[in-house]
N, C-alpha and C positions, 0 to 999 in steps of 0.2 A: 626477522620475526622473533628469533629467541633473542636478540636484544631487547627486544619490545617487550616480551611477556617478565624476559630478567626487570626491568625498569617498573613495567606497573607493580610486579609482587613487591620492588622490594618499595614503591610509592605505598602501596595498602601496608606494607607492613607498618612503616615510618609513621601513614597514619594510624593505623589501632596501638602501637606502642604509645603514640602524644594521645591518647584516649582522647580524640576528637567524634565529634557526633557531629556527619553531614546530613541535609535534608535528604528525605528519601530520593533515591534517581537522582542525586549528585551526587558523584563519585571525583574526589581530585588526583590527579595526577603528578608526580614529579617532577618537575622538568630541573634542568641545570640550573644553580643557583647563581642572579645577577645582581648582585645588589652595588648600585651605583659606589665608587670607589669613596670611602671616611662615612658610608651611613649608620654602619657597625660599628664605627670605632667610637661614635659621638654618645655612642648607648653602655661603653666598654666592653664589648664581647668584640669577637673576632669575623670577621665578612663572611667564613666559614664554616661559622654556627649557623646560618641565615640558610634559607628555606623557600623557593617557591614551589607552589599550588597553583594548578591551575583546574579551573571550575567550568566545566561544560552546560550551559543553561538551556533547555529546549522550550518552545514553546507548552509543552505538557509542562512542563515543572512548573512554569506561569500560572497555568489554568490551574492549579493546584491551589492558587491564593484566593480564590472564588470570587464571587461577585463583588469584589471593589474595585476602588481605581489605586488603590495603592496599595503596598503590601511589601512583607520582608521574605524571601528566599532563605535560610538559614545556609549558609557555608561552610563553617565549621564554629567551634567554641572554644576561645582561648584556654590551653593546658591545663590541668589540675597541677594533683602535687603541688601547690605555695610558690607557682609559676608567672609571675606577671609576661608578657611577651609586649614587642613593638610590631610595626606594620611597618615596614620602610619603605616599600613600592607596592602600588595599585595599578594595571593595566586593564584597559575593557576595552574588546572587540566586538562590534556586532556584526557578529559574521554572517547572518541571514535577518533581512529585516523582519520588527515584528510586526505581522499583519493581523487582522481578522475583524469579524462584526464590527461594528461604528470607531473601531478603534481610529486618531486621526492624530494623536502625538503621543510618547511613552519614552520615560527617561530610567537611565540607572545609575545610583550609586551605592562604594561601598559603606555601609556606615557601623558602628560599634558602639561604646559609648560615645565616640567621634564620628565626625564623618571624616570620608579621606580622599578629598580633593573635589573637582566640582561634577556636578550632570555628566551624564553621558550619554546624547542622542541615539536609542537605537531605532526609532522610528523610518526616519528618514536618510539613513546613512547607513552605509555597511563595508566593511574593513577585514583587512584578513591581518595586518598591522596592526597590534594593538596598542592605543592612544596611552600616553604615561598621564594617569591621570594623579597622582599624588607621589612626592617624593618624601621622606621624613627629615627632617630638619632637627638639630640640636634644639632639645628644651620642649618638641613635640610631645604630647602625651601618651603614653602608652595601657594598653590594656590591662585590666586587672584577668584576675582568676575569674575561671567561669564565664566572663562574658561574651555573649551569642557573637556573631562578624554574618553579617547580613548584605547581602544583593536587594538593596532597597528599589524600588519600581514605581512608579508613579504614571498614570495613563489620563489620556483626557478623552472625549470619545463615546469611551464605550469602556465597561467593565474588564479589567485584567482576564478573566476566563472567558472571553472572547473572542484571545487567541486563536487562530487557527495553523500558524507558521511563525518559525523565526527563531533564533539560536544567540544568544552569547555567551562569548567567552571570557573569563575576570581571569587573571593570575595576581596572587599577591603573595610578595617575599614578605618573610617575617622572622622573625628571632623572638625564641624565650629568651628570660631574665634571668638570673638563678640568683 
């Protein structure tokens, strides 16, 4: 338990220090940093500067996008300070599927000025495993200053505030630029 509480404080500290701005009721966590071994190096920083977040999405945070069928989640906003950052790995789990009123399909991805890798069924599939859905590649584009990093959503069906059930989870490693 006091490992747990030492890890989230010092996750919120890491993030109000990077002056990140989550959506409300997301809150990200730290977890151990994994960045597949040369994705760091191909950006010239070290694997060790790299950072993952991970993003607990509930269906409440959904219903929050209101009556459409598509809609962005806000997860955090690339650094200030004259910070550009890279996204090196994308992970999403649907770890509870999303249900509710006429809803009948609903996808997620992560996207920024980029999007970073392809769909991610949470409708019909649910995982406790989370799918690698983008890696970064030499020559990939990387974020500027300021820009939003969105849990993009897409539903067919029935309106996103629909929801009535259903959770996922995104983790992404990332590194500032300096």
């Amino acid at each position: 338990m006091k490992k747990t509480i030492l890890l989230v404080a010092a996750a919120m500290l890491s993030f109000s220090a990077l002056a990140q701005t989550p959506s409300p009721g997301l809150q990200p966590s730290m977890v151990t940093p994994t960045p597949a071994g040369g994705l760091a190096g191909g950006l010239g920083v070290n694997a060790s500067q790299a950072s993952t977040y991970h993003y607990r999405i509930t269906y409440a945070d959904i219903q929050g996008i209101g009556a459409n069928t598509s809609g962005d989640l806000l997860l955090f906003t690339q650094e200030t300070a004259q910070r550009a950052g890279a996204i090196l790995q994308v992970w999403i789990a649907p770890t509870i599927r999303l249900r509710g009123g006429g809803l009948s399909a609903v996808t997620a991805q992560v996207k920024g000025a980029n999007s970073y890798g392809t769909t991610q069924d949470v409708y019909t599939t649910t995982s406790t495993v989370p799918v690698n859905k983008y890696i970064y590649a030499q020559g990939d584009p990387v974020e500027s200053v300021n820009q939003a990093i969105n849990l993009h959503l897409i539903s067919t069906g029935d309106n996103l505030n629909m929801a009535t059930s259903g959770q996922i989870d995104v983790w992404i490693t990332r590194v500032s630029l300096r």
